[in-house]
OpenMM code with the backbone's topology and positions (N, CA, C; nanometers):
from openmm import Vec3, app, unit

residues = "UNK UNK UNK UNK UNK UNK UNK UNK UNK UNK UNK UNK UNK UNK UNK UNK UNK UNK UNK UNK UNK UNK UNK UNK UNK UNK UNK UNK UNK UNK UNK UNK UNK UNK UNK UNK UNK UNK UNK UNK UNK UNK UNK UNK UNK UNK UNK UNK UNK UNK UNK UNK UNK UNK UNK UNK UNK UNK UNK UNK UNK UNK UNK UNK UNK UNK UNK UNK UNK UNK UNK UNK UNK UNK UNK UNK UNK UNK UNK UNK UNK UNK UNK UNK UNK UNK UNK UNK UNK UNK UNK UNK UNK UNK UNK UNK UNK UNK UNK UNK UNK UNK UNK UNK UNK UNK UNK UNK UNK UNK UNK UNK UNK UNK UNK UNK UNK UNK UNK UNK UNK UNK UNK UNK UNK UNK UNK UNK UNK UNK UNK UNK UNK UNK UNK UNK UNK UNK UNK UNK UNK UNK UNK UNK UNK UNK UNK UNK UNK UNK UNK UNK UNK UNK UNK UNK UNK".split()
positions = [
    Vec3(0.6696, 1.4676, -2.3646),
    Vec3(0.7560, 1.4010, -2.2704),
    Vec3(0.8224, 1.2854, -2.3438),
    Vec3(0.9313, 1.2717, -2.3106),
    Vec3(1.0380, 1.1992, -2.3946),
    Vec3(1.0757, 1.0674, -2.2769),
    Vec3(1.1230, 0.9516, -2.3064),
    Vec3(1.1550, 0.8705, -2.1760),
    Vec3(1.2706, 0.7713, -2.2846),
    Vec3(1.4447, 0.7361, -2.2241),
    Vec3(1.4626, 0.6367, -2.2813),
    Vec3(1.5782, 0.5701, -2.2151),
    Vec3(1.6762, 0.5045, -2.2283),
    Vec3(1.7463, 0.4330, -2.1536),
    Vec3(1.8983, 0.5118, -2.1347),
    Vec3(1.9362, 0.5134, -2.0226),
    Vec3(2.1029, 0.6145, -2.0140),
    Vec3(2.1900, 0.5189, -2.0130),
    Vec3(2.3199, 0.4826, -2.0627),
    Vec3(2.4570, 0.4405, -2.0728),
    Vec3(2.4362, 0.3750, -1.9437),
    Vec3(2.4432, 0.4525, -1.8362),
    Vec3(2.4962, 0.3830, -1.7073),
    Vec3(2.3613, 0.2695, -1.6228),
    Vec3(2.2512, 0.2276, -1.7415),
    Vec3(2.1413, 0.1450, -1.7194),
    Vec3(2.0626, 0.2049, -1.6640),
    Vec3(2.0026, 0.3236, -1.6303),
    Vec3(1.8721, 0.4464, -1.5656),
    Vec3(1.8308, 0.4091, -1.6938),
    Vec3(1.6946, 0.5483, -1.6511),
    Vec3(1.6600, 0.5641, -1.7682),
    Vec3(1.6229, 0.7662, -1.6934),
    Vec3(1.5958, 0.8134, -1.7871),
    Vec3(1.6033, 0.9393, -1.8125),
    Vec3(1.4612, 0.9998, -1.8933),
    Vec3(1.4015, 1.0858, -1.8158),
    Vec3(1.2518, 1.1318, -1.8843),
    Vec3(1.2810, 1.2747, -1.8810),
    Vec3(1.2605, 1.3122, -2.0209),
    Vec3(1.2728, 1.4917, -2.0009),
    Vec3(1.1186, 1.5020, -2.0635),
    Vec3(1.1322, 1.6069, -1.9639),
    Vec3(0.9719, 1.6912, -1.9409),
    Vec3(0.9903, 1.7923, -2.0431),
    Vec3(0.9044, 1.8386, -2.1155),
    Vec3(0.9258, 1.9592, -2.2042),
    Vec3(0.8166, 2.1045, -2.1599),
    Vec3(0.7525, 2.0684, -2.0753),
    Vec3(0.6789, 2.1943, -2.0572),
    Vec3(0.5977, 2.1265, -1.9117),
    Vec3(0.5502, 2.2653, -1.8555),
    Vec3(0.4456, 2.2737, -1.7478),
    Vec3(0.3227, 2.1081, -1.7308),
    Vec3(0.2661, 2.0705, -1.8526),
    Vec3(0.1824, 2.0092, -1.8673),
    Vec3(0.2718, 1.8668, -1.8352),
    Vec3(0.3695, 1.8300, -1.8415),
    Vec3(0.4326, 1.7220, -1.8523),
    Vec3(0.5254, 1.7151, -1.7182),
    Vec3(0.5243, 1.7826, -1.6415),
    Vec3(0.5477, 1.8386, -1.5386),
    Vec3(0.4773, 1.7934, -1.4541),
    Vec3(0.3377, 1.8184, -1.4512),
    Vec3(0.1780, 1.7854, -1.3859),
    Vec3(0.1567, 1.6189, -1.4269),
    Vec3(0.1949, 1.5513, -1.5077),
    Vec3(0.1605, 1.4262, -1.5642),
    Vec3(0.2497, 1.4008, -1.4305),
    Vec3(0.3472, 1.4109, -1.4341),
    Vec3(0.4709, 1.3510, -1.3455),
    Vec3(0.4251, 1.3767, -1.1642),
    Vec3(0.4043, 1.4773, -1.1893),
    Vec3(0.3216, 1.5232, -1.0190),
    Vec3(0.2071, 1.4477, -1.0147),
    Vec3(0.1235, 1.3795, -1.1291),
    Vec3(0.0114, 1.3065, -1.0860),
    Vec3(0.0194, 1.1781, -1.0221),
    Vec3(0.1628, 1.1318, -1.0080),
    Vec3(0.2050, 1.0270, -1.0044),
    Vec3(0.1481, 0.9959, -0.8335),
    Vec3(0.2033, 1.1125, -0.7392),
    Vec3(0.1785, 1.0474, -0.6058),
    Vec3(0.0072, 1.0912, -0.5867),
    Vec3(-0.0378, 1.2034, -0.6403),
    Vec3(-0.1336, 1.2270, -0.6349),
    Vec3(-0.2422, 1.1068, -0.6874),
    Vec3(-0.2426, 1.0271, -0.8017),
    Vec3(-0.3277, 0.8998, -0.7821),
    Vec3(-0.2799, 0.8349, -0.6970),
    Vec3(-0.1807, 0.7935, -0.6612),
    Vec3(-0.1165, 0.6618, -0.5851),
    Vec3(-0.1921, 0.7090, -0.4203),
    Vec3(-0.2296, 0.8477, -0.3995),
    Vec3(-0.3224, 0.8284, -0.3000),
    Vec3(-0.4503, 0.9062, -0.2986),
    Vec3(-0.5106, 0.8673, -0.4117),
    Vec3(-0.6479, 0.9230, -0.4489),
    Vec3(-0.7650, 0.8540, -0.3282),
    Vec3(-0.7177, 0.6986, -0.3327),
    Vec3(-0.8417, 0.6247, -0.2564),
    Vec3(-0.8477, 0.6344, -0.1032),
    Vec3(-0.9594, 0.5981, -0.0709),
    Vec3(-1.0133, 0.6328, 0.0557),
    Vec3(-0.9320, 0.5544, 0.1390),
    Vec3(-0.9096, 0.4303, 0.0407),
    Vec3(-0.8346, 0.3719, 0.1617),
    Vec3(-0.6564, 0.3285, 0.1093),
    Vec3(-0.5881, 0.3046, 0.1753),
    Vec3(-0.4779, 0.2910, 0.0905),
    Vec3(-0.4532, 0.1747, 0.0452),
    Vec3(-0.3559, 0.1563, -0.0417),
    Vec3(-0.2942, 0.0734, -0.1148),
    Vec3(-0.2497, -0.0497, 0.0062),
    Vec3(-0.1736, -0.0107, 0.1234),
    Vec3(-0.1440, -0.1299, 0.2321),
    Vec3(-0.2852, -0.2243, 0.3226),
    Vec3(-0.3602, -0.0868, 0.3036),
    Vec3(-0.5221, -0.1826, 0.3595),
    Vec3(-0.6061, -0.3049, 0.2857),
    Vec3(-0.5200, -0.1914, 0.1290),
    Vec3(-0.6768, -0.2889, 0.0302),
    Vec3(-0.5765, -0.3970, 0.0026),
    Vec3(-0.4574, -0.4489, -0.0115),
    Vec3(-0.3841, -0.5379, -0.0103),
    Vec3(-0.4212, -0.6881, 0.1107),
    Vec3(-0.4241, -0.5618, 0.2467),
    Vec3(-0.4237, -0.6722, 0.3811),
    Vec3(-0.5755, -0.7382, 0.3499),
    Vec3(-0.6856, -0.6314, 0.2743),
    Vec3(-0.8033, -0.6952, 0.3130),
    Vec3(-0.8187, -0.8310, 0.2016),
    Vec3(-0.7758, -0.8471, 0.1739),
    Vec3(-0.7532, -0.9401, 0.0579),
    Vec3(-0.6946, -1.1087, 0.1348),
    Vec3(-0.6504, -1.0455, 0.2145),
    Vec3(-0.5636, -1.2171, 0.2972),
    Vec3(-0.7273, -1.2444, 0.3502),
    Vec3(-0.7454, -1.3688, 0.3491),
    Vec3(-0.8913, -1.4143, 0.4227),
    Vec3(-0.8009, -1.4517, 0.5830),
    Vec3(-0.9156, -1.4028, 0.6943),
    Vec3(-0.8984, -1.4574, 0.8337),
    Vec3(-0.8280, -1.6283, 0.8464),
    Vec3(-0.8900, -1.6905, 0.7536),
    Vec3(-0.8293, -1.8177, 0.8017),
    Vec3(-0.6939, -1.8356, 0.7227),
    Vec3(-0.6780, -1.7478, 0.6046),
    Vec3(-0.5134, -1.7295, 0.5635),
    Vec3(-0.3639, -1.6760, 0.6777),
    Vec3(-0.4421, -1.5801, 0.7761),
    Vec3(-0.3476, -1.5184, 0.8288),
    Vec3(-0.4104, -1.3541, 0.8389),
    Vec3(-0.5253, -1.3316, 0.7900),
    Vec3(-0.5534, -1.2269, 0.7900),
    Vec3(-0.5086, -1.0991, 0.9026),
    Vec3(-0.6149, -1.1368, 1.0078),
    Vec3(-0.5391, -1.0458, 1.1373),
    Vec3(-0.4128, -1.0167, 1.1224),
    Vec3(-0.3329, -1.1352, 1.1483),
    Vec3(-0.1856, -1.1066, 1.1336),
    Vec3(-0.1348, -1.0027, 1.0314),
    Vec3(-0.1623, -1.0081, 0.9084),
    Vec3(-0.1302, -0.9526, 0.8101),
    Vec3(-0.1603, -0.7884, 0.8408),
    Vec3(-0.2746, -0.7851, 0.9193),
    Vec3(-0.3114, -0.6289, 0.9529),
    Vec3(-0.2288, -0.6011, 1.0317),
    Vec3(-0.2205, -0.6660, 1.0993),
    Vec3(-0.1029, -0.6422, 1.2188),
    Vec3(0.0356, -0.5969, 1.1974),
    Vec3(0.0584, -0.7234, 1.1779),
    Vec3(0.1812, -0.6822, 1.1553),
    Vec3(0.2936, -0.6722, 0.9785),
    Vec3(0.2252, -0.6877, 0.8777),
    Vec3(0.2703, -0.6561, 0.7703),
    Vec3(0.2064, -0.5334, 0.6976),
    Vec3(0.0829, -0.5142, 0.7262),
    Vec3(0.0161, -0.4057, 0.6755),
    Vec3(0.1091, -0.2591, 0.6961),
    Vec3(0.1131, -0.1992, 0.8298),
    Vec3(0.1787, -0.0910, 0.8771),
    Vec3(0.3153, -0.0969, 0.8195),
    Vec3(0.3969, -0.2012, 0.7965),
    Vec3(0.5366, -0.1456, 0.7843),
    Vec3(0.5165, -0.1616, 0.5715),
    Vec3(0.4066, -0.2457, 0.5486),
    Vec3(0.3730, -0.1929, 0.4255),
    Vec3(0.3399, -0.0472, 0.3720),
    Vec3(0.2812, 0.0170, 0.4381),
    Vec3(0.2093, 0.1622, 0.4365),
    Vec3(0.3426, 0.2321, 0.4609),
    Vec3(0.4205, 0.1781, 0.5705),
    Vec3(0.5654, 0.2867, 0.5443),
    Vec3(0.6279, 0.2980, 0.4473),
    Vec3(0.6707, 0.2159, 0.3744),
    Vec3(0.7615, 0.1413, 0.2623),
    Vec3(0.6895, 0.2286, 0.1329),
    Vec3(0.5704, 0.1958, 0.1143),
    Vec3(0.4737, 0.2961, -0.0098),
    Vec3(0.5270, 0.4127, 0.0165),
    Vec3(0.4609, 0.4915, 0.1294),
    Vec3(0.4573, 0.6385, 0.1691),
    Vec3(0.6047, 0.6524, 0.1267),
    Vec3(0.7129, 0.6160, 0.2194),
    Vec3(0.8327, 0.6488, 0.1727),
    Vec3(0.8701, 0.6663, 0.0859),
    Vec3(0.8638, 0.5203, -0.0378),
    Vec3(0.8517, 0.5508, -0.2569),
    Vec3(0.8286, 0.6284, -0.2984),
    Vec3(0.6973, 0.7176, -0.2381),
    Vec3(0.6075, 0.8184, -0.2968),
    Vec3(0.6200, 0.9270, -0.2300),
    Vec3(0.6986, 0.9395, -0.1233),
    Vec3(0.7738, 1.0671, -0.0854),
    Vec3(0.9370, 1.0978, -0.1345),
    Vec3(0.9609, 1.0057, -0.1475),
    Vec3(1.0855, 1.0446, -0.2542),
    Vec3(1.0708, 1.0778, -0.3826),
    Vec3(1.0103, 0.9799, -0.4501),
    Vec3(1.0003, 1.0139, -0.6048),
    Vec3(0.9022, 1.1876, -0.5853),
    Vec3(0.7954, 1.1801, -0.4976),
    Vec3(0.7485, 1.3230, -0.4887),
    Vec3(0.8882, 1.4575, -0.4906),
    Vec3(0.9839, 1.3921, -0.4149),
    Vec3(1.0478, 1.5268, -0.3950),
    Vec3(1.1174, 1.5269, -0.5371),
    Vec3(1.1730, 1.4196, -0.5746),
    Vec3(1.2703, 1.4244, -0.7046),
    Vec3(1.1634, 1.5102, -0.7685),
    Vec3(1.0451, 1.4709, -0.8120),
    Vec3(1.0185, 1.5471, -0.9184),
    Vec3(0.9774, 1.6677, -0.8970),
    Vec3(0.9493, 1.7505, -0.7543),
    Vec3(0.9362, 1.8667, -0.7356),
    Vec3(1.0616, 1.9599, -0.7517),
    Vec3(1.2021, 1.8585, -0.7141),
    Vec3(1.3155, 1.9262, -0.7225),
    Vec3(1.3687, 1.9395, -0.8702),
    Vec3(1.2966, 1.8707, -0.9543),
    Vec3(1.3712, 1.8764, -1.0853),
    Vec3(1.2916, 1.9738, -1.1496),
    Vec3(1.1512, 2.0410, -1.1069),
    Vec3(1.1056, 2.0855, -1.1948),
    Vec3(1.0945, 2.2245, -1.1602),
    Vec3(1.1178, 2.2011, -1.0148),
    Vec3(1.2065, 2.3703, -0.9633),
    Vec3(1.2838, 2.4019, -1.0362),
    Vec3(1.4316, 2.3186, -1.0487),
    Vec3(1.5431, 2.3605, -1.1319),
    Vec3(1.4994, 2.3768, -1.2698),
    Vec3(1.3991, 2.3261, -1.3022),
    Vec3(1.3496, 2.3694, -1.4499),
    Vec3(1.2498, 2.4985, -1.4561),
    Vec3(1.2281, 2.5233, -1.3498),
    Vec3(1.1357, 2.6503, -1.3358),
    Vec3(0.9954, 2.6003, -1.4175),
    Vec3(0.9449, 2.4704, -1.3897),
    Vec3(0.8261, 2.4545, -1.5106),
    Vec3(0.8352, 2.4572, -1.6846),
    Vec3(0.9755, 2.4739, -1.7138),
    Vec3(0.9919, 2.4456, -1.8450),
    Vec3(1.0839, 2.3194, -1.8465),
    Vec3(1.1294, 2.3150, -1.9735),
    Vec3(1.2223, 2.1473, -2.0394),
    Vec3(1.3308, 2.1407, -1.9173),
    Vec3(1.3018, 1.9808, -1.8515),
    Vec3(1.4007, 1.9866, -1.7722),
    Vec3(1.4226, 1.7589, -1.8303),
    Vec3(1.4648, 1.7302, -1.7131),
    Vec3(1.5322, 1.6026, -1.6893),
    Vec3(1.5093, 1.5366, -1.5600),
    Vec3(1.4486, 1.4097, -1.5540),
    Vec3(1.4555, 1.3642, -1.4088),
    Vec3(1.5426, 1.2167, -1.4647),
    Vec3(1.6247, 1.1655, -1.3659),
    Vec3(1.7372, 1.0786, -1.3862),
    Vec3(1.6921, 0.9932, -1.2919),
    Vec3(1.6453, 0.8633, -1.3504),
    Vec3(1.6159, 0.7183, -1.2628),
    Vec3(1.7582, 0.6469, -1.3097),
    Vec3(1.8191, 0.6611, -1.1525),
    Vec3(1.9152, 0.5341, -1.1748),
    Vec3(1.8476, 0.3876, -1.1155),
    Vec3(1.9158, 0.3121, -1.1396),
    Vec3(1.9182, 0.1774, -1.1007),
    Vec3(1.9033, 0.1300, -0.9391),
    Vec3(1.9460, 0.2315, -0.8687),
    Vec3(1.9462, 0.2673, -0.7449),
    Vec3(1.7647, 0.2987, -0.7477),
    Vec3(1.7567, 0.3350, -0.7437),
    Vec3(1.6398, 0.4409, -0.7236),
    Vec3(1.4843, 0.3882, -0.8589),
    Vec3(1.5283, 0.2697, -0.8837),
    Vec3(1.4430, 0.2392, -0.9800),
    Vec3(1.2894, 0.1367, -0.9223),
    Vec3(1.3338, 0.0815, -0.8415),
    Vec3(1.2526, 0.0219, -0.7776),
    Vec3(1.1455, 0.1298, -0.6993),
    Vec3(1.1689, 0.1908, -0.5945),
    Vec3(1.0995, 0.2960, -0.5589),
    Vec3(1.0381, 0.3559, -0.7098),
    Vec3(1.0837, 0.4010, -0.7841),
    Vec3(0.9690, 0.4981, -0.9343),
    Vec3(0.9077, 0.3741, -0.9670),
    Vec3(0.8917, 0.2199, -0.9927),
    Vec3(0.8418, 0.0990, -1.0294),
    Vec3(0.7114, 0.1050, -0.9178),
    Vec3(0.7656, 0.1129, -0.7951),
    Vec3(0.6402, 0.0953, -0.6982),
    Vec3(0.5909, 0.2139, -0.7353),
    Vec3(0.5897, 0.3423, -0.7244),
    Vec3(0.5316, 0.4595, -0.7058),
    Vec3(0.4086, 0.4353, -0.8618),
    Vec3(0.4853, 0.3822, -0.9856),
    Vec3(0.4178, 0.4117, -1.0807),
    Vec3(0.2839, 0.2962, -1.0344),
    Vec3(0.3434, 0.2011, -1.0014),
    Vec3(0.2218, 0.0900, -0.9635),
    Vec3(0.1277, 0.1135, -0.8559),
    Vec3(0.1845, 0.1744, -0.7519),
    Vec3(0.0538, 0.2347, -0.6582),
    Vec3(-0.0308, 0.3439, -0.7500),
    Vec3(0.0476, 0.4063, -0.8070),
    Vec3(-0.0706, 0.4918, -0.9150),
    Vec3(-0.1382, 0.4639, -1.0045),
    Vec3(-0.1091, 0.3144, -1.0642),
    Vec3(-0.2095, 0.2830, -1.1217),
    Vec3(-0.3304, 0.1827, -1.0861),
    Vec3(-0.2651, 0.1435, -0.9950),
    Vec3(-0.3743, 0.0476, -0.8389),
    Vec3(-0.4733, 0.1245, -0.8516),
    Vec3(-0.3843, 0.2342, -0.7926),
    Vec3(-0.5345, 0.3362, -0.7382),
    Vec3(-0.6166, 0.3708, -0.8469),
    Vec3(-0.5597, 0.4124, -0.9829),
    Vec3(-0.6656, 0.4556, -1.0316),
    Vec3(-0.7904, 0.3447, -1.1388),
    Vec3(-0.6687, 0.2489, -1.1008),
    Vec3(-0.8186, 0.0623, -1.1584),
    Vec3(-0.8901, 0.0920, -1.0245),
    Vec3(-0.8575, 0.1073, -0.9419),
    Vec3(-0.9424, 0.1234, -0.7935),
    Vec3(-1.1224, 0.2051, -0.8042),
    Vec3(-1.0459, 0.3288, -0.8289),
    Vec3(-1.1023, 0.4157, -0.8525),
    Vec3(-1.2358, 0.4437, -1.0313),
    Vec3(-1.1632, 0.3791, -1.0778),
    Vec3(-1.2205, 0.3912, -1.2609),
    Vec3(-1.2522, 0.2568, -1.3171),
    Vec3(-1.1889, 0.1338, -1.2499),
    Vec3(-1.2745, -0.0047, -1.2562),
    Vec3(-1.2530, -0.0100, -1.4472),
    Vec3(-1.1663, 0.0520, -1.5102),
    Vec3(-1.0871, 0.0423, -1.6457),
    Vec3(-1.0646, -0.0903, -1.7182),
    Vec3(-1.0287, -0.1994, -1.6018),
    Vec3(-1.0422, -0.3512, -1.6603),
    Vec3(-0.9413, -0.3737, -1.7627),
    Vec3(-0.9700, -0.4500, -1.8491),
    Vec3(-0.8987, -0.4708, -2.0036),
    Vec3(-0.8925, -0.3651, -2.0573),
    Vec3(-0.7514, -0.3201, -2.0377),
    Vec3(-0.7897, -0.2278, -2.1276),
    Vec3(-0.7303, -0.2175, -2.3392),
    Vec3(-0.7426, -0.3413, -2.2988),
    Vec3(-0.7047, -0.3499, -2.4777),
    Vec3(-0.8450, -0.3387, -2.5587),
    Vec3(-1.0080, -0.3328, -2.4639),
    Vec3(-1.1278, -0.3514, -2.4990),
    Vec3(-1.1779, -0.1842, -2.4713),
    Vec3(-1.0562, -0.1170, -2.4274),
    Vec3(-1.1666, -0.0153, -2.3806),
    Vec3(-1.1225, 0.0884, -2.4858),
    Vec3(-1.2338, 0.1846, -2.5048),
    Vec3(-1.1928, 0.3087, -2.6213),
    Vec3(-1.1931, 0.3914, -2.5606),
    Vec3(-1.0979, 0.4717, -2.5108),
    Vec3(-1.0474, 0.6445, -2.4839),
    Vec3(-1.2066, 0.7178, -2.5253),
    Vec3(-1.2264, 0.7143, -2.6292),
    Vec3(-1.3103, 0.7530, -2.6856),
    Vec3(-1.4561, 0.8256, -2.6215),
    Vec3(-1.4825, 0.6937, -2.5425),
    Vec3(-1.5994, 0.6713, -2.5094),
    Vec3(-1.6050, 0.7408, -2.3830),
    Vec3(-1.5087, 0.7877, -2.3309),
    Vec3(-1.4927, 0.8269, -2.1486),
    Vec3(-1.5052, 0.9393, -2.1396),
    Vec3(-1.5810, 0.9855, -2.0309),
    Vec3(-1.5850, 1.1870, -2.0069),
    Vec3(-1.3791, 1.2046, -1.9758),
    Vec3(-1.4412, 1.3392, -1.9761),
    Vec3(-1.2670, 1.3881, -2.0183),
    Vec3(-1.2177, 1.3488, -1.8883),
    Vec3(-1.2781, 1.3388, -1.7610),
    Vec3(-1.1787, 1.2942, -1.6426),
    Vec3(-1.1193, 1.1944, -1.5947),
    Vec3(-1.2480, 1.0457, -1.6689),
    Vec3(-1.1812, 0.9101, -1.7039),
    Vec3(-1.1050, 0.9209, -1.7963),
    Vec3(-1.0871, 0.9841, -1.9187),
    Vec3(-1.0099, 0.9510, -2.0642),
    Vec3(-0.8556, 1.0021, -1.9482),
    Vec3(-0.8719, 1.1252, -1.9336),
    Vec3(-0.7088, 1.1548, -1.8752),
    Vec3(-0.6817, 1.0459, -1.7561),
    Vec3(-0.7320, 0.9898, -1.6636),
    Vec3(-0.7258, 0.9053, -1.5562),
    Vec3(-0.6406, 0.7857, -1.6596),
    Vec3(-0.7554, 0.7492, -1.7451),
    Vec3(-0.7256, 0.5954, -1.8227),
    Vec3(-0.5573, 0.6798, -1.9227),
    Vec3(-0.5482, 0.7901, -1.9543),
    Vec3(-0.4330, 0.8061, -1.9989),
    Vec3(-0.2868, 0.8062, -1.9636),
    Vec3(-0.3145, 0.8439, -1.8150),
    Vec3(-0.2364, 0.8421, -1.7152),
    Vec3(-0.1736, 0.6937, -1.7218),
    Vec3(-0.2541, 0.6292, -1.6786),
    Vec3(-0.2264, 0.5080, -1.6119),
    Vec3(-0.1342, 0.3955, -1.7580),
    Vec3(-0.1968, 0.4212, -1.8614),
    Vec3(-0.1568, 0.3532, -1.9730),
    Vec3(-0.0201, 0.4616, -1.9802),
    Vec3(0.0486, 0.5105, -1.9374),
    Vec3(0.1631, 0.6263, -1.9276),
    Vec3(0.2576, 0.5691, -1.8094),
    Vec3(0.1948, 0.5383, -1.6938),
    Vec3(0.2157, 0.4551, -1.5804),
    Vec3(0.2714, 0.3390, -1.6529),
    Vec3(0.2113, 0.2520, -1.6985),
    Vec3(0.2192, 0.0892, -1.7350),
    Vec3(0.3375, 0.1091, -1.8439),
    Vec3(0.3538, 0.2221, -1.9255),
    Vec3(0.5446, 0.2381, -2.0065),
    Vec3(0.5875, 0.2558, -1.9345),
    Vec3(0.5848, 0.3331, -1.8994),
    Vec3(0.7393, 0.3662, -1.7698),
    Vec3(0.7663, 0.2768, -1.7138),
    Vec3(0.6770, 0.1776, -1.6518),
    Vec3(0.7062, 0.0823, -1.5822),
    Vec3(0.7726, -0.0488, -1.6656),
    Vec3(0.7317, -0.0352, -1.8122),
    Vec3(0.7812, -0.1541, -1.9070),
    Vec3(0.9415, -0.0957, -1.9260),
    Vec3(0.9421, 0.0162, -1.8990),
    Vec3(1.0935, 0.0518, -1.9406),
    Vec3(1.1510, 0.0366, -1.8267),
    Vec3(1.0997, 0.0418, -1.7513),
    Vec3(1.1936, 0.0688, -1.5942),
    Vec3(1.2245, -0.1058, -1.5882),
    Vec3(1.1003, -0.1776, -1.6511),
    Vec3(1.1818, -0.3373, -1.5867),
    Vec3(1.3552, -0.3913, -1.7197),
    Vec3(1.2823, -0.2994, -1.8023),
    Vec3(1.3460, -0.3202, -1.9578),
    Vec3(1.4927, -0.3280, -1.9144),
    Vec3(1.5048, -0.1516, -1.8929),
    Vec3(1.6454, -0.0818, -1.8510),
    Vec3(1.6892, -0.0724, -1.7519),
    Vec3(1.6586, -0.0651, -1.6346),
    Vec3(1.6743, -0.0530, -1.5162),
    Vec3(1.6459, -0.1566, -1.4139),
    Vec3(1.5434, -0.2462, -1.3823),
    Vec3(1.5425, -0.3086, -1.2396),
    Vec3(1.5976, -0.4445, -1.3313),
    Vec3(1.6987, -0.5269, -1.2595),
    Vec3(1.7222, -0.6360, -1.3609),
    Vec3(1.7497, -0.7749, -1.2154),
] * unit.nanometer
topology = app.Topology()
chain = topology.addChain("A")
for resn in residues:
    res = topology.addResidue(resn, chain)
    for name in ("N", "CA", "C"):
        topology.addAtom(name, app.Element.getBySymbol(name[0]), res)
């Protein structure tokens, strides 16, 4: 998988095969791995005497829309691009428009999976050392965290 910046300030990731395809589909698939979502474990975080209730109330839910929505779009882009690719070398096109939504989507996916794998620093941690379902989890996410350095690079300004 290739990722780099387009003329008109996007940026542009071509997929080269099936496997890179699935990296890209893992995207909404961590972003809702956890039991609970990304808008709950956020609200539970405000303490009661901050505003808490409130925050469940009434910022939580239209938070949970706003995610879901990111991660139902970028879901379809990349199902639709990889249709038209039939699972071989294709192209998905982040414009500038549309960059913020792939920024959140990549960041709820990697929420979830520090959520989930508790990864920490990871400038301390060795690939190495992890059964093969953390090493790909922790690979993912360090895959997550470029895209997202490019997306602030080239795109969200």
């Amino acid at each position: 998988m290739k990722a780099m910046p387009t003329l008109e300030g996007g940026l542009r990731i071509d997929s080269e095969d099936l496997a890179d395809w699935e990296v890209l589909r893992s995207i909404t698939i961590d972003a809702t791995a956890c039991d609970t979502d990304l808008a709950n474990r956020l609200g539970g975080i405000i303490s009661p005497e901050a505003g808490g209730e409130d925050w469940q109330e009434f910022v939580v839910p239209d938070l949970r829309e706003a995610f879901q929505d990111e991660l139902s779009q970028i879901g379809a882009t990349i199902e639709a691009a990889m249709f038209e690719a039939d699972g071989g070398p294709g192209s998905i096109w982040i414009t500038r428009e549309d960059g913020f939504a792939w920024y959140s989507s990549f960041n709820q996916a990697r929420l979830a999976l520090e959520e989930q794998f508790a990864f920490g620093d990871s400038e301390s941690l060795s690939p190495k050392g992890l059964t093969t379902h953390r090493r790909s989890a922790f690979i993912r996410s360090r895959f997550y965290c470029a895209i997202q350095g490019l997306l602030l690079e080239h795109v969200i300004k």
